[in-house]
N, C-alpha and C positions, 0 to 999 in steps of 0.2 A: 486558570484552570490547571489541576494540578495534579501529580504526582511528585514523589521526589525527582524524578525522570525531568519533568519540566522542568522542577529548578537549575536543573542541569542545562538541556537549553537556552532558557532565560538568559543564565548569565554568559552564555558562548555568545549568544546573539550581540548578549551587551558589549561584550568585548569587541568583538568584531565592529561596533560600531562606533566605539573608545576607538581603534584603533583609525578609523578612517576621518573621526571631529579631527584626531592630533595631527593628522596631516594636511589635513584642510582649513584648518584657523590657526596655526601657529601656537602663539602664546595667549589666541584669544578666549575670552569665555563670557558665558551667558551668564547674568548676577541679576536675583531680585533685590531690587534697591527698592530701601522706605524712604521718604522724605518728610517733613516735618511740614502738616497743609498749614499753619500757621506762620508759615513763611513767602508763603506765595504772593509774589508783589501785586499790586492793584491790578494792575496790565492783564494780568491775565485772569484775576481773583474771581473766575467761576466756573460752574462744570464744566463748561460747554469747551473753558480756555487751559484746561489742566494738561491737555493734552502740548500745547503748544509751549507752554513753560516746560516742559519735561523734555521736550525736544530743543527750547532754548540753552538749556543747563548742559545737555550736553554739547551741543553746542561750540558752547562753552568752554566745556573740556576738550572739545576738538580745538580749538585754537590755542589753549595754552598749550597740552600736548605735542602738536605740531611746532608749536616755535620752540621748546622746551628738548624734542628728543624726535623729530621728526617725524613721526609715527607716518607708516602709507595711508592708512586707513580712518578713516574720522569710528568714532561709535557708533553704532546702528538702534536705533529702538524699536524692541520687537512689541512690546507690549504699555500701555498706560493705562493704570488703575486708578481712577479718578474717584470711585465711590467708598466702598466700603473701607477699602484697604487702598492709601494713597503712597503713591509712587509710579513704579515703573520696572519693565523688565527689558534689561539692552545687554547688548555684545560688547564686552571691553577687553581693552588688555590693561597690562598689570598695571601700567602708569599712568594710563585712561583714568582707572578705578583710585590711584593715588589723588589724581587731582580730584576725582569727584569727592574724596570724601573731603576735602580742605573748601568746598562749595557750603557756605551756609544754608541750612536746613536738611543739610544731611545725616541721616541717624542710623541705617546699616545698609551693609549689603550681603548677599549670601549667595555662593553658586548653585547655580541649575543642577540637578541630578537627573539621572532617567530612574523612572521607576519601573514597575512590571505587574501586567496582568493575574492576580494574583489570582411540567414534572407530572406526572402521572402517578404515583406514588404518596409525595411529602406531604399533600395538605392530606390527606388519610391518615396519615402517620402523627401529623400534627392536630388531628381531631378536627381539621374542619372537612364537613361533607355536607352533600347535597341541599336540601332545602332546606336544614334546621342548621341551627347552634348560630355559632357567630357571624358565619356566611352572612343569613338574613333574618339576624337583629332586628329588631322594629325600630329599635331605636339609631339605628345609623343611621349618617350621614356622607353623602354624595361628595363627588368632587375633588376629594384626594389627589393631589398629582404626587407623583415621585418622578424627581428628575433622577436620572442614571450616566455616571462620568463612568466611559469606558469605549470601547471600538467602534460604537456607533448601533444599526438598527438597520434589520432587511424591510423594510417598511411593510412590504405586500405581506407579508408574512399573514396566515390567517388567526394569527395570537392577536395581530395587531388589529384588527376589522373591528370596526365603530357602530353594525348593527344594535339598534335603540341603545343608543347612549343619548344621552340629552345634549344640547349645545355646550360650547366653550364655555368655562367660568367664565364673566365676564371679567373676574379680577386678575385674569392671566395677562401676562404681558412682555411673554415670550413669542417667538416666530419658528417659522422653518426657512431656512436658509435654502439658498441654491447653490448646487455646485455642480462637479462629477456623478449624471447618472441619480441626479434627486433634484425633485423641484417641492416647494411649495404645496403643492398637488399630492405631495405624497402624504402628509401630512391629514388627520380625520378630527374627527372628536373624541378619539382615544389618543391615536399620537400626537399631540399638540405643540409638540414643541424638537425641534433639533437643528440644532447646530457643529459648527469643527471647531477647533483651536489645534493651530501646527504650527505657530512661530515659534516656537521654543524647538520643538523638534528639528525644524529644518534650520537652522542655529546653529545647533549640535552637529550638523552636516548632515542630517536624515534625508531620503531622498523617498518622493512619495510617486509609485507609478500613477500614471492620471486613469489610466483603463483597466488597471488589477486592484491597488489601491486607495482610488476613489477620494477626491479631492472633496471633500462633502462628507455630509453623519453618515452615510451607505457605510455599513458594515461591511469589511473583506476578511475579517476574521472569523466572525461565528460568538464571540466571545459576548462582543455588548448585547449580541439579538440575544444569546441564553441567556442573560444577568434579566434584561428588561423584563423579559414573558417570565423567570422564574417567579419575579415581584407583581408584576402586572397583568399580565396576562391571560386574555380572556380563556372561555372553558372552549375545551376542543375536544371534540371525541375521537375514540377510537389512534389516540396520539400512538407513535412507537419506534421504535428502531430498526428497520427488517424482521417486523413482528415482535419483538422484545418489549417487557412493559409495556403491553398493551394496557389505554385505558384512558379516562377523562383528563387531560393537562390541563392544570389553572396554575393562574399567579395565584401567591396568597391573597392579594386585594382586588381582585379578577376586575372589578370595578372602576380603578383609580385611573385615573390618567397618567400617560407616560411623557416625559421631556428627556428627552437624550444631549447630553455632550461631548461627542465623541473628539478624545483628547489620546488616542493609543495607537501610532502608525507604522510598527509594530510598538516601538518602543514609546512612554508615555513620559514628560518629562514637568516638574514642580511647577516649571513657568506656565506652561496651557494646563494644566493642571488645577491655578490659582486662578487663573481667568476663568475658566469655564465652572468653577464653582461659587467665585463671584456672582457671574452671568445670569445662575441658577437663581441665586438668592434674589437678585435683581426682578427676574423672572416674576417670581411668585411660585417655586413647589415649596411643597410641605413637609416632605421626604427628601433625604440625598440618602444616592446608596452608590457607594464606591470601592470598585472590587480591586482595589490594585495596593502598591506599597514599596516600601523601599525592598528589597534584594538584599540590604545589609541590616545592620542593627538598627533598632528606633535610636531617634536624634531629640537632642534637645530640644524641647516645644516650641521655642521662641528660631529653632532651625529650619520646624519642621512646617512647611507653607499648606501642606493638609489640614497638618494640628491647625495652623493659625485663622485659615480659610472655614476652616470648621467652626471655630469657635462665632466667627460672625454669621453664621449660620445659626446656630444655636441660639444666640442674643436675640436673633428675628425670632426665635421659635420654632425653630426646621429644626426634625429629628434628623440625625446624621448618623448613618451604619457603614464602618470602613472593614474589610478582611482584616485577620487576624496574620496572616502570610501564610504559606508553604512551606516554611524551614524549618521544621519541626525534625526529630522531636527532642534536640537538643535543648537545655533551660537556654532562658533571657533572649531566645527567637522572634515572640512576638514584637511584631512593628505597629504602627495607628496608635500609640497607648496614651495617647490625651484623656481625660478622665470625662471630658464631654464628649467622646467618643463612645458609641456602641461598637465594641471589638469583638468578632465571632472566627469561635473556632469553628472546624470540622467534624462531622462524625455520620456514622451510617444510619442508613435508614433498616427496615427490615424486610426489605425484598432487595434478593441476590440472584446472580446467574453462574451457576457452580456447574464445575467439571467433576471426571473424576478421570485421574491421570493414574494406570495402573499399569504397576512397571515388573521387566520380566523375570522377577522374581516374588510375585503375588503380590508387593504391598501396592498396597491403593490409598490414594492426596485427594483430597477436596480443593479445586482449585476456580480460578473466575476467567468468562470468556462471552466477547460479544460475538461468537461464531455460531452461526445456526445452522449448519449441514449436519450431514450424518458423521456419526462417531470415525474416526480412525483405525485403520484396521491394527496387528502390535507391527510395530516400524521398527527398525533399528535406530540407535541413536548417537549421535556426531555433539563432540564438547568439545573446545578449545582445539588444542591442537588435531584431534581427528578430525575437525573438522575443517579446516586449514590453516593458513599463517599465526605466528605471534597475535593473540588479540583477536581472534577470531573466538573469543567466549565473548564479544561483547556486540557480534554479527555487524559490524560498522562496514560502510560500501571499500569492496576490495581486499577482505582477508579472509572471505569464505571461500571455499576452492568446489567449484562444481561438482569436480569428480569423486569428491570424499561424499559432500553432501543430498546428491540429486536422490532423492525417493524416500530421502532419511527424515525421523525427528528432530529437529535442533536445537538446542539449547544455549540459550541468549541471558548473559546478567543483565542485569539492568545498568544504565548509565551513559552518558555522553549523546547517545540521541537516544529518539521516542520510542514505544514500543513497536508503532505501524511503519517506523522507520525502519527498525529493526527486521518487522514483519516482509517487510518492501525485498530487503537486500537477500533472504531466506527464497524467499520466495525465485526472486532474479536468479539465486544458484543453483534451482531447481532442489528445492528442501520442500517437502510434503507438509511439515508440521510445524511449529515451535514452542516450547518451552519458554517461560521469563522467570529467570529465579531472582529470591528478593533476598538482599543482604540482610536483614532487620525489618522485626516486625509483621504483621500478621494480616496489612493492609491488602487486600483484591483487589483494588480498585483499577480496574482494567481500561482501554478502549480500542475503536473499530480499527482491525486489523485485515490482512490481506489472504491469509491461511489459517487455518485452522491452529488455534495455538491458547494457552492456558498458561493464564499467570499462578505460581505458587506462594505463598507466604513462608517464611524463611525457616520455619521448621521443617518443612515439608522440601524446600530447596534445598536444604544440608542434606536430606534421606537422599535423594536423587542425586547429590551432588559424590554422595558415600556409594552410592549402587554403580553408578557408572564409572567411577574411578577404580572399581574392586571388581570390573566386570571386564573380557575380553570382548565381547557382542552383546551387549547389554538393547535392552530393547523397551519399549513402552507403546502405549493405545491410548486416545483421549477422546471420552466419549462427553455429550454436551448434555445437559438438562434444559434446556432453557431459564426460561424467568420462573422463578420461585417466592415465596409468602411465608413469613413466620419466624425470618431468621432471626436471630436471638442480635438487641438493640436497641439502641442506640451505643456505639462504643465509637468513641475518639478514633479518629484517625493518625495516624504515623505522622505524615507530614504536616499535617496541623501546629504551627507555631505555637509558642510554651514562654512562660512565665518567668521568674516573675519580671516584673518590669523595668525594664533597665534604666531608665528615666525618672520615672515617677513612684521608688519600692514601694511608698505606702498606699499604692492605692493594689488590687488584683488585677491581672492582665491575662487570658481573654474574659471577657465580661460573662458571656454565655457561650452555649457549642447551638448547632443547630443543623439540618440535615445539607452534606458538600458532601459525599462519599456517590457516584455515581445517581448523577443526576437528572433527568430526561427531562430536555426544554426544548425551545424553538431556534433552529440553526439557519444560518444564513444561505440562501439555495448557491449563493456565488461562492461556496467555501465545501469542500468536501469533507468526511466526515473526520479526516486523518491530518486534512492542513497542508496534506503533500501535493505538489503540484503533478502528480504523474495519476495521484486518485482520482478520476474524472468522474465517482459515485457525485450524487446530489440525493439531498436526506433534508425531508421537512423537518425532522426532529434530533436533536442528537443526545447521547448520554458521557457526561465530563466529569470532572473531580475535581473539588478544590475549597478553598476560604470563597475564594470567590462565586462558589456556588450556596456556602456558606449565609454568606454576605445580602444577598438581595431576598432572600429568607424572612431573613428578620426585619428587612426593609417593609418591605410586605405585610407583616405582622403589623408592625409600627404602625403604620396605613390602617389599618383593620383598627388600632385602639384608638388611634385620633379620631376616624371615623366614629368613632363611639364617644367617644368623651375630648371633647371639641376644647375643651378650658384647661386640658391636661398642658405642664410646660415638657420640652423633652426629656426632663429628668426625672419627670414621674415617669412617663411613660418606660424611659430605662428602667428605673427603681420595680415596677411592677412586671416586667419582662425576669428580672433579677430575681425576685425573690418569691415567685411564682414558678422558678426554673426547676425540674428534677433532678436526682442523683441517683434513682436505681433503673433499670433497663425492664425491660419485657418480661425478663424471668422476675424478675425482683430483685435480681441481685446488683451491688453496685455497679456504676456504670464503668463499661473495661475500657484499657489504655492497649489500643491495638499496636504498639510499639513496646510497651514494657511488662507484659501477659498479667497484670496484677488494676486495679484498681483504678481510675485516673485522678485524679489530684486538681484543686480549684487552679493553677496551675496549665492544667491541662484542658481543664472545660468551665473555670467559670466558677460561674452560682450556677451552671447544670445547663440542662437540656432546655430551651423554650417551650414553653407549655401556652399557646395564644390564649385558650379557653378561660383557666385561671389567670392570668396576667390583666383579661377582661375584669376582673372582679379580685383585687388585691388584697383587698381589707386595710391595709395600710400602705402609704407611699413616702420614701424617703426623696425630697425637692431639694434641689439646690437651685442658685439662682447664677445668672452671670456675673453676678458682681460677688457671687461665694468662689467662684471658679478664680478670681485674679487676684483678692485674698490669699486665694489656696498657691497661686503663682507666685505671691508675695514672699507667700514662708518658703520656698526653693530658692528666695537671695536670688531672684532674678531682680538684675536693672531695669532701673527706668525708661532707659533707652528699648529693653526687651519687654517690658510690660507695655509700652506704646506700641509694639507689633499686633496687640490684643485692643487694649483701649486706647484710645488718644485722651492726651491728657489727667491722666491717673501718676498718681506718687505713690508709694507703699509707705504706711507709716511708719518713724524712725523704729519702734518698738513694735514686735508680730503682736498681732490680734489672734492671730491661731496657730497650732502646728501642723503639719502637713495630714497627719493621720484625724485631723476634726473635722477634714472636708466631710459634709453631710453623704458620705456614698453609700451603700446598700451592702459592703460589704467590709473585709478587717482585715486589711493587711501590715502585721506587727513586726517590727525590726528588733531584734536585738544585738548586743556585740557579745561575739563571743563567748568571754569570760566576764557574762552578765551572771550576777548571784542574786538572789530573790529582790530585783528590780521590780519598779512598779510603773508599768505606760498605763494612762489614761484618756478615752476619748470619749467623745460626745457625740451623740446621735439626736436627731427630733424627725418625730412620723406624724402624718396625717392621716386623722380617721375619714379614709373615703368607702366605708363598708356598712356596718350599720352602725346607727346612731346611739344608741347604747349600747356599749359593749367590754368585754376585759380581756385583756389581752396577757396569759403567763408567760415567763419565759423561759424555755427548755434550751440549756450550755451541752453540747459534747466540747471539752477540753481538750486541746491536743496536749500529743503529750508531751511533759515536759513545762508544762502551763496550767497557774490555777486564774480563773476567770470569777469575775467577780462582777456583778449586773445590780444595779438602783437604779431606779424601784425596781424589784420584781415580777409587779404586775402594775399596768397601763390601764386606767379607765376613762373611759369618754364616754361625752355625755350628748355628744352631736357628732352632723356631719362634718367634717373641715376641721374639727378642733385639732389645738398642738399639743402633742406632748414630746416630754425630752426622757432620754434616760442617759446614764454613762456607763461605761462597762470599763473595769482594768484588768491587765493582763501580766498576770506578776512570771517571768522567767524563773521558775527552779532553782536549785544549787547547780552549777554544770559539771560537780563530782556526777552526779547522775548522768548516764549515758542517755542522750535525745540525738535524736538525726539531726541533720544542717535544717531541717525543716521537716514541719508537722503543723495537721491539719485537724479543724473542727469547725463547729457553726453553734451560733445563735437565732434560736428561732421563734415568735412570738407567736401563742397557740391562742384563736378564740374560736370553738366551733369548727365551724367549715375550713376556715381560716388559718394560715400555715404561713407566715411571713418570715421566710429565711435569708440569712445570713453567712457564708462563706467564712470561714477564719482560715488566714495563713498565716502561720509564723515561722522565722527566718533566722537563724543564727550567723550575723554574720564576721 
């Protein structure tokens, strides 16, 4: 859950707990090792014995080690993957890891990272309501689960209540675990499933309180119970925030069953990460939805134990939806960008909770605040140094001065801790108000604070930031509206993670945007609504930001079209999520990039906004299969050793079968080099008529510019349901005496009727 504020957090937290692994294991570290199962001696040659050959091998290495260089410590094994994905996850150090890999049937190893956590309103916004449309379909189908990797689940929550639900699938074949403050018991025929994974965490030296913490799926964040109820979650009325967004909360598939893995103590690390989405698969959901991600760049696919954990997911047939991150909105931010991953950006919905901060020289800011008292009367107002020490614009504990600040306005940047942190310390100095001004970008996306205070967007914070600094008693009032309807919407959020893909340029990265701009879901009652331990509020409901609110969105969705079309693989269902997606907002105008006041760019959102309604009824669907997916792995000149991380026993053939840009995806991401002169890329596409049975399909190019586009056939006919057709489109690069941007955008879109099947183009000068 996020603001750019949180990323800031995030990585302090991280650090600090870098700092206390490096003094508590030495030279040790945690490494997902693959081994090669076709090396397993008889002795131990089956399931049940995987586990004891894996502890043999190390073993192993503890004894040559020890005679070799003394080592105090033998290896520890946190983890054995016996099923999907064979090997293991253990604690080594450097010469551990030498002899392991001189051990036959060893094939890599890779260190642990920690990752990070990355509604009453959205299904309205998203067109599902009350008793018609998609909700209730005649033709859906029951029984959906979505498993959720993330902090866990307040069980009793009443999102989670299993009034007339019918019994268990019987094909489930998940449990609820016991532990810390959950039993078995907690668990219904809505929550059917929850389990922990913390050997990887506590590894890393993470240290889990047993009574704040919660050794068990018990939620002590707030984070997993919002992710679940955003995807799941039954209809609740009258939901809200201290009255705020009053209104009916549902998950998008209000229906579905939920399975939790909570793998996030604060910190979430690739090793429980890889188990717990194994586990899932093993399980039986039908969905994964996973709101977290790396803190730094995406990593090679064969690095990345999401990507790869995902991909055996997909092979089963489980739709899998990961956040897009928080670190926006600089380029090549987004992280998750496997091509068989659903990557979702952030953006707003269209109800806000605006201020109006009006300062003591008339002008008046529209600003956002989850404060519902009455307005402020005009205060004076304390900045930086007025208001105490060095560093007191940034209200951090111990450099606000009481005596500048008591009765005053404050005025807080944003950065290094939270807003309600910030709110905390204002408040402690005896300050009446506060201000949050934003460096960049035009994002509101507020939360629960402790005084009366109003975030501004950065134009409106340069005004205030010019008035108070050219003013001797400069003063301000901030009056509250509450919750509002009709604000102009859907527009990209700031820290929304950005394109294009650093890994994989030819495919587009995020896939789609979808509502993560203040979000009202279900919060955990053992978590206050600020996270800070001195809030002792308790809130059934709470309102966050983020991909990760992003994320279990489109989970949800996903749920809703499986439910409908049962024989879809996940890549239709992506495909039809895609190209079903919008590009203009509520007014009609294109959809805005709340970081750069212009336009947002495929880049920034995708193939657009999800639209569930039309993704139900596509007209056409672009498939790929698992075995297109390690082809498409092939042509990136990944090794054999790194395409066994994906399939066991697969070779790529001496000579490509395809180029990276043939993967069958839904949308066109084109590379070219620099001082490319009327070059010509060409790719290939093939769609499925799942629309009607006769029908034709023309097709309508905007060109970016700089680019002439060129599309055979023109027009698509079929003659049934199911049938294939193919078309190729090239992309000829310009002269580049001609002035084009580093990059420019357009789309292809295939018109029959009702039917509007688009296409994203980015292209890339690089």
């Amino acid at each position: 859950m996020k603001t750019v504020i949180k990323i800031l957090i995030a990585m302090l937290l991280l650090l600090a707990l870098i700092a206390v692994i490096s003094s508590a294991s030495a030279d040790k570290q945690t490494y997902i090792v693959h081994m090669d199962r076709a090396k397993i001696t008889n002795t131990y040659n089956s399931l049940g014995n995987s586990k004891l050959w894996h502890q043999t091998v190390l073993d192993s290495v503890a004894d040559v080690s020890s005679q070799e260089e003394h080592e105090a410590t033998p290896p520890e094994l946190i983890y054995s993957y016996e099923t999907l994905f064979f090997g293991f996850a253990a604690k080594l150090s450097a010469k551990q890891l030498e002899s392991l890999k001189k051990i036959d049937g060893f094939v890599s190893a890779i260190p642990d990272k920690m990752l990070s956590l990355h509604t009453t309103r959205s299904p309205q916004f998203l067109g599902l309501r009350g008793s018609k449309g998609l909700w209730h379909s005649s033709d859906l189908h029951s029984d959906v689960i979505i498993g959720v990797v993330d902090s866990g689940i307040w069980p009793e929550h009443v999102s989670f209540q299993d009034h007339g639900m019918p019994p268990v699938p019987a094909r489930w074949r998940g449990t609820c675990e016991k532990g810390t403050k959950f039993s078995p018991s907690n668990c219904n025929r809505k929550l059917i499933g929850a389990r922990s994974f913390y050997g990887g965490y506590l590894a890393l030296g993470g240290k889990i309180n047993g009574t704040e913490g919660y050794l068990s799926p018990r939620d002590s964040d707030g984070h997993g119970t919002h992710t679940a109820s955003t995807a799941a979650g039954n209809l609740v009325e009258n939901a809200n925030l201290f009255g705020l967004a009053n209104g009916s909360a549902a998950g998008m598939r209000y229906t579905a069953r939920i399975a939790v893995y909570k793998v996030c103590w604060p910190g979430c690390t690739t090793v429980d990460v890889l188990a717990a989405m194994v586990q899932a698969i093993e399980d039986g959901v039908d969905v994964l939805s996973v709101s977290l991600g790396s803190v730094s760049v995406a990593e090679p696919y064969y690095q990345d134990y999401a990507a790869i954990a995902s991909f055996l997911a997909i092979a089963r047939g489980i739709f899998v939806t990961f956040s897009a991150g928080n670190s926006g909105p600089n380029e090549y931010t987004a992280v998750n960008t496997a091509p068989w991953l659903m990557t979702v950006a952030a953006s707003t919905i269209d109800r806000s909770f605006p201020t109006t901060v009006k300062l003591g020289n008339g002008q008046t800011f529209e600003g956002s605040s989850f404060y519902t008292g009455k307005a402020t009367k005009l205060l004076p107002v304390v900045y930086g140094k007025t208001a105490g020490r060095k560093g007191a614009d940034y209200c951090i504990a111990g450099l606000l001065n009481p005596k500048l600040v008591k009765g005053k306005i404050v005025i807080c940047e944003q950065g290094f801790i939270s807003f309600a942190a910030k709110g905390e310390q204002v408040k402690l100095a005896g300050g009446a108000a506060m201000l949050i001004m934003s460096p960049q970008g035009e994002d509101l996306d507020t939360m629960v604070n402790f005084l009366p205070d109003s975030l501004l967007g950065a134009l409106a914070s340069e005004a205030v930031r010019k008035y108070v600094n050219s003013t001797k008693t400069p003063t301000a009032s901030i009056s509250f509206k509450g919750t509002t309807y009709g604000t102009r919407a859907p527009k990209v959020a700031m820290f929304s993670s950005r394109g294009p893909n650093l890994v994989g340029p030819d495919v587009i990265k995020p896939d789609v945007t979808a509502p993560g701009v203040d979000i009202l879901a279900a919060w955990a009652a053992g978590t206050s609504p600020t996270q800070l331990k001195h809030d002792k509020r308790i809130v059934l409901f709470n309102i966050i930001s983020g991909t990760s609110m992003s994320c279990p969105h489109v989970s949800g969705i996903a749920a809703l079209l499986k439910s409908k079309h049962r024989n879809w693989s996940p890549a239709a269902i992506k495909s039809a999520l895609m190209t079903t997606a919008y590009t203009t907002d509520n007014r009609g105008k294109p959809l805005a990039d709340l970081a750069f006041y212009g336009p947002a760019t495929p880049f920034a959102l995708g193939s657009g906004h999800v639209d569930p309604i039309k993704a139900s009824n596509p007209g056409l669907i672009y498939d790929i299969t698992p075995e297109d997916y390690v082809e498409y792995l092939c042509s990136l000149n990944y090794k054999d050793s790194q395409i066994a991380l994906f399939v066991e026993g697969f070779k790529c053939p001496k000579k490509a079968t395809m180029q990276p840009g043939d993967l069958n995806y839904p949308s066109f991401a084109v590379n070219f080099k620099h001082k490319t002169q009327n070059i010509s890329i060409t790719y290939k596409r093939i769609v499925i008529n799942v629309g009607i049975p006769r029908s034709s399909y023309k097709v309508l190019v905007e060109e970016p510019k700089g680019v002439s586009v060129i599309v055979q056939p023109k027009i698509l006919k079929f003659k049934k349901l199911g049938q294939v057709l193919s078309y190729k489109v090239s992309f000829i690069g310009l002269n580049k005496k001609k002035t084009v941007p580093s990059s420019s955008f357009g789309s292809l879109v295939w018109v029959s009727g009702y039917y509007r099947v688009r296409s994203p183009i980015a292209v890339t000068w690089k």
